[in-house]
Backbone as CSV, one residue per row, in Angstrom:
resi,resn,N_x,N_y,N_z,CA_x,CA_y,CA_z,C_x,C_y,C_z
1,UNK,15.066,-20.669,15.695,15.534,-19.318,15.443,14.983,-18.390,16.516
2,UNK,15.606,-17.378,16.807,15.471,-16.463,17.912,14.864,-14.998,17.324
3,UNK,13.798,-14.292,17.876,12.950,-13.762,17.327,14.223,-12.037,16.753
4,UNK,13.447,-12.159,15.602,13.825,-11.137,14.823,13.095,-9.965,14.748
5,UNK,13.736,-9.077,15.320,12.744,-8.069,15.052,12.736,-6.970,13.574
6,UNK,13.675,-7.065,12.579,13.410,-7.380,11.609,12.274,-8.092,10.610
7,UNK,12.264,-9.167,11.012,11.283,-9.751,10.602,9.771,-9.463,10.898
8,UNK,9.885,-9.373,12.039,8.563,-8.683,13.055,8.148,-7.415,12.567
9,UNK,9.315,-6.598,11.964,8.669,-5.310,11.352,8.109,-5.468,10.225
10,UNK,8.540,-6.525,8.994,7.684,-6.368,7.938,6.764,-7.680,8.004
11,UNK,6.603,-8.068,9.094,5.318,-8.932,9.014,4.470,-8.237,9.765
12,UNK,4.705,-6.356,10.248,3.539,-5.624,10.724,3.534,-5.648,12.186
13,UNK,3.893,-6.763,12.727,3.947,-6.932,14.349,4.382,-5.520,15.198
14,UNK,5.515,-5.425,14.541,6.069,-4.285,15.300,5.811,-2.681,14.626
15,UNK,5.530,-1.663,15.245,5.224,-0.674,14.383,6.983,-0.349,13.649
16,UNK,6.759,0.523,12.477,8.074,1.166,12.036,7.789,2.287,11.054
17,UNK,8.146,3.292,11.003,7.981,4.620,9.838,8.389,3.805,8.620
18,UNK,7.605,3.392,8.065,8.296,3.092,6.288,8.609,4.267,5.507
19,UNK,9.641,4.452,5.004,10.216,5.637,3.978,10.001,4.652,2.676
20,UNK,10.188,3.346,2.210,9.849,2.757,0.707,9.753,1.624,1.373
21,UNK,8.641,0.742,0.360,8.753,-0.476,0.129,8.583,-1.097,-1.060
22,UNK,9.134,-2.341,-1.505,8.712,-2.773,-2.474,8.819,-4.751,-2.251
23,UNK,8.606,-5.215,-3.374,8.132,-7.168,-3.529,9.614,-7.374,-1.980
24,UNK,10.978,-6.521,-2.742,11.960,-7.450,-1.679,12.757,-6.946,-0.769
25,UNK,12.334,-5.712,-0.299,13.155,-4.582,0.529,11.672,-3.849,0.847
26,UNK,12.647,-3.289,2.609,11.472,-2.065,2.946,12.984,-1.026,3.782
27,UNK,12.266,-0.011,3.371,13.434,1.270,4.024,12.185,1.495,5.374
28,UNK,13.132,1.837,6.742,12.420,2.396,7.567,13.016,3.593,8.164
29,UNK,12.524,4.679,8.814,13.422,5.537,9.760,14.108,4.740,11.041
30,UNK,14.971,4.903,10.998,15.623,4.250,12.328,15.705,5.198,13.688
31,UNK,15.010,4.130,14.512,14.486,5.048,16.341,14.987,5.842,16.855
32,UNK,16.479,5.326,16.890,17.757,5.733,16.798,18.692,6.145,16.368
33,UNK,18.896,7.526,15.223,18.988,7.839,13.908,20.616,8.369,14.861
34,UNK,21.542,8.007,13.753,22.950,8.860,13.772,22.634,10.342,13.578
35,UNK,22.319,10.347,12.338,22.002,12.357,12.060,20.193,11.891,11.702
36,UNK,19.853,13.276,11.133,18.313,13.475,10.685,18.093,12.669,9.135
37,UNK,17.234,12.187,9.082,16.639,10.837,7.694,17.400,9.642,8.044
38,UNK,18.313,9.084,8.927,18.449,8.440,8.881,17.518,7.035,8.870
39,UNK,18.220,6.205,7.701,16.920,5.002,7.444,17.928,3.750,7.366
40,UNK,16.863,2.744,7.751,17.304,1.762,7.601,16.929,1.044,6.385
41,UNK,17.592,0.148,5.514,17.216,-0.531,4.481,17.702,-2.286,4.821
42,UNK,16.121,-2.913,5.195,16.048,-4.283,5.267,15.344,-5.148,4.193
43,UNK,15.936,-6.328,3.988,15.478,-7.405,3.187,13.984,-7.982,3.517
44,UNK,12.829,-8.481,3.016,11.731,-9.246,3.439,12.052,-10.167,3.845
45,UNK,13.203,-10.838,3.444,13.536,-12.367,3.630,15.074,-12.528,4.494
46,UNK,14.452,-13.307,5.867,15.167,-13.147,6.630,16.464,-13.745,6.458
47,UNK,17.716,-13.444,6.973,18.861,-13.766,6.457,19.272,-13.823,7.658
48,UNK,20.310,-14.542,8.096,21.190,-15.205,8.952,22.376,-14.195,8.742
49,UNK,23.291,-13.929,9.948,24.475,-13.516,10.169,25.449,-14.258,8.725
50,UNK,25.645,-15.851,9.235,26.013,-16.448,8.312,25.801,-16.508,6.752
51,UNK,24.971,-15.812,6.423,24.458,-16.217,4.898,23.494,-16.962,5.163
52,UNK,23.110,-17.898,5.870,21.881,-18.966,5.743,20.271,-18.334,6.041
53,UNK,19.506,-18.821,5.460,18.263,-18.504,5.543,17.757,-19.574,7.011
């Protein structure tokens, strides 16, 4: 697998503004926001384009 930076954010590696987290989701501000609050909402558990883990 080819590095995720997703993944890299909630294993801490990478810095990110957390707006929530919880056991199976983390919301972050995104770097690159369309308008103002824009956030991103990612899974803990990495997921494949395809559906596959």
């Amino acid at each position: 697998m080819k590095s995720c930076i997703f993944c890299s954010i909630v294993k801490g590696d990478t810095p990110a503004y957390k707006v929530y987290e919880d056991k199976f989701s983390m919301a972050i501000l995104d770097i690159n926001p369309f308008s103002e609050g824009h956030c991103l909402i990612i899974s803990k558990r990495h997921v494949c384009a395809g559906g596959t883990s």
